[in-house]
Every structure is written in C-alpha cells, then in structure tokens.
C-alpha positions in Angstrom: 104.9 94.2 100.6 105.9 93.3 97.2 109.6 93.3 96.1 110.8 93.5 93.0 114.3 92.1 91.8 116.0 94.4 89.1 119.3 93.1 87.5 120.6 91.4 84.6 119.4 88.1 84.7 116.4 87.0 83.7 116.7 84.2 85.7 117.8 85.6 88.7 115.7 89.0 88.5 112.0 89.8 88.4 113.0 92.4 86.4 116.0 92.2 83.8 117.3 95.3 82.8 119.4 95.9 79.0 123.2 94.7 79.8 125.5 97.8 81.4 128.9 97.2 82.5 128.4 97.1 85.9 125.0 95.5 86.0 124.8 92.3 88.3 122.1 89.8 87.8 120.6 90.8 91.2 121.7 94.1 91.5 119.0 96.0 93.5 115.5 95.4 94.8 112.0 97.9 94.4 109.2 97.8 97.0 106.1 99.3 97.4 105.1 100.2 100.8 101.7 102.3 101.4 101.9 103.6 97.8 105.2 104.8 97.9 108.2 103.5 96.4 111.6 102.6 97.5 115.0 101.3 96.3 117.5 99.0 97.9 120.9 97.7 96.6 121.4 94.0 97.1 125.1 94.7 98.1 125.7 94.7 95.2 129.9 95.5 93.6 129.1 98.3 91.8 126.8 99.8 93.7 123.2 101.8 92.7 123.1 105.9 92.8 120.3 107.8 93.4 120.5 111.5 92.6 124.4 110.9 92.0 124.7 109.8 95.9 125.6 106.5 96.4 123.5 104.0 98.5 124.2 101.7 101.6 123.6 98.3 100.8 120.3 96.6 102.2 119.5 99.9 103.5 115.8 101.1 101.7 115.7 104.6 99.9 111.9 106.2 99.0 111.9 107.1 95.4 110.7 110.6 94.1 109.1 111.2 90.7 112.4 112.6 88.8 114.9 110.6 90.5 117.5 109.3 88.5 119.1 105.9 89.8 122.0 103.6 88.1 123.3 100.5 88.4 126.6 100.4 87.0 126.6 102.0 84.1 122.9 101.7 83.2 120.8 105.2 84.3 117.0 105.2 84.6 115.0 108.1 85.2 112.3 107.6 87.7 108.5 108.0 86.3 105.8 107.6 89.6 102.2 108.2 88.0 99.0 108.3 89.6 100.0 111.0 92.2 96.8 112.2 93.6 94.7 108.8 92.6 93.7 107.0 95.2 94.8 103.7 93.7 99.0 104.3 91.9 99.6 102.3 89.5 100.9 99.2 90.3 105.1 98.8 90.4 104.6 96.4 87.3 103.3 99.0 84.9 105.6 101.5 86.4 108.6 99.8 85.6 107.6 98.8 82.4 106.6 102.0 81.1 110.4 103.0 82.8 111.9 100.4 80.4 109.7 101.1 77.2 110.9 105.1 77.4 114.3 103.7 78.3 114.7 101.8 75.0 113.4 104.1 73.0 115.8 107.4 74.3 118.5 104.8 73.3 117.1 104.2 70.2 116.4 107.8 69.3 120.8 108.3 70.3 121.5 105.7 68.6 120.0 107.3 65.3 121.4 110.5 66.2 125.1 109.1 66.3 124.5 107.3 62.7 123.7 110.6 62.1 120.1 110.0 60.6 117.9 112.1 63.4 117.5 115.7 61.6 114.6 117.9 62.8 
C-alpha cells in the first residue's frame, strides 16, 4: 500500500494542494488498496468532508468516482478512471489530472468574475 500525503506544504506533503484557508500542510492522506481508493484525514483542525459529511480522523473512507472532498476551504471533485481496466491508473496520474481540471475551473471563474468569459 501506497500513501499519499495531500496538504499544503510541499515539504511536508507528497502532494501540495493550491493555498485554502483551512488547508494544513499535512492535512489528509490517499491510498490505494486492491484498486480502490480511500481517504483519511491526518487529524487534522479543520477537518476533510466527503459528500458534505465530515470524517473521523485516522479513520479510512473508499472514494467513489463523483465524490467531492474538502479540506478547509479548498473542494475537489473526485475523477477515478480506468473502471473496468484491469490495470486503474495509478493514484499519481489521478491526482494530477484532479489538480490540472482543478486549476483550470478556477481559472475559467476567475475570467468570468473579470467579466471576460461570454459564450
């Protein structure tokens, strides 16, 4: 089993995640177990939500395509490919791709608030 450290450090965390109010350099961990995935908060002061529920600290939640998680302020929805492949992809790309479409939803508000997104 592989974990994964998501927080805001980029010392601290495999993972560092854009700066949210709330976000704690370690905030939460991701594993993979038998090509599923599941989240855990590092007890962490804010907290990380899944599906608006709040979880227990140190206590491991499996993650379903869709989800939506935070930590703090910072929201993610959840993107698991590969279902039905024999290998997933591994939790690397899948984060990754999670931050890319991440950054660019906030780019794509950010135009919309300086008012320059018509179509």
């Amino acid at each position: 089993e592989k974990l994964v450290v998501l927080g805001s450090s980029a010392e601290e965390a495999d993972v560092a995640l854009p700066a949210a109010a709330g976000l704690e350099a370690r905030h939460a961990t991701l594993a993979c177990r038998a090509g599923k995935f599941f989240l855990t908060d590092a007890s962490s002061a804010t907290g990380t939500t899944m599906q608006g529920a709040k979880l227990m600290p140190g206590v491991s939640y499996l993650l379903g395509d869709g989800n939506v998680i935070s930590f703090g302020e910072a929201e993610y929805e959840v993107k698991i490919e590969g279902k039905g492949l024999d290998k997933p992809p591994s939790m690397e790309e899948t984060l990754m791709r999670q931050m890319v479409e991440q950054k660019l939803k906030e780019a794509e508000e950010n135009i919309r608030r300086k008012g320059g997104g018509g179509s």
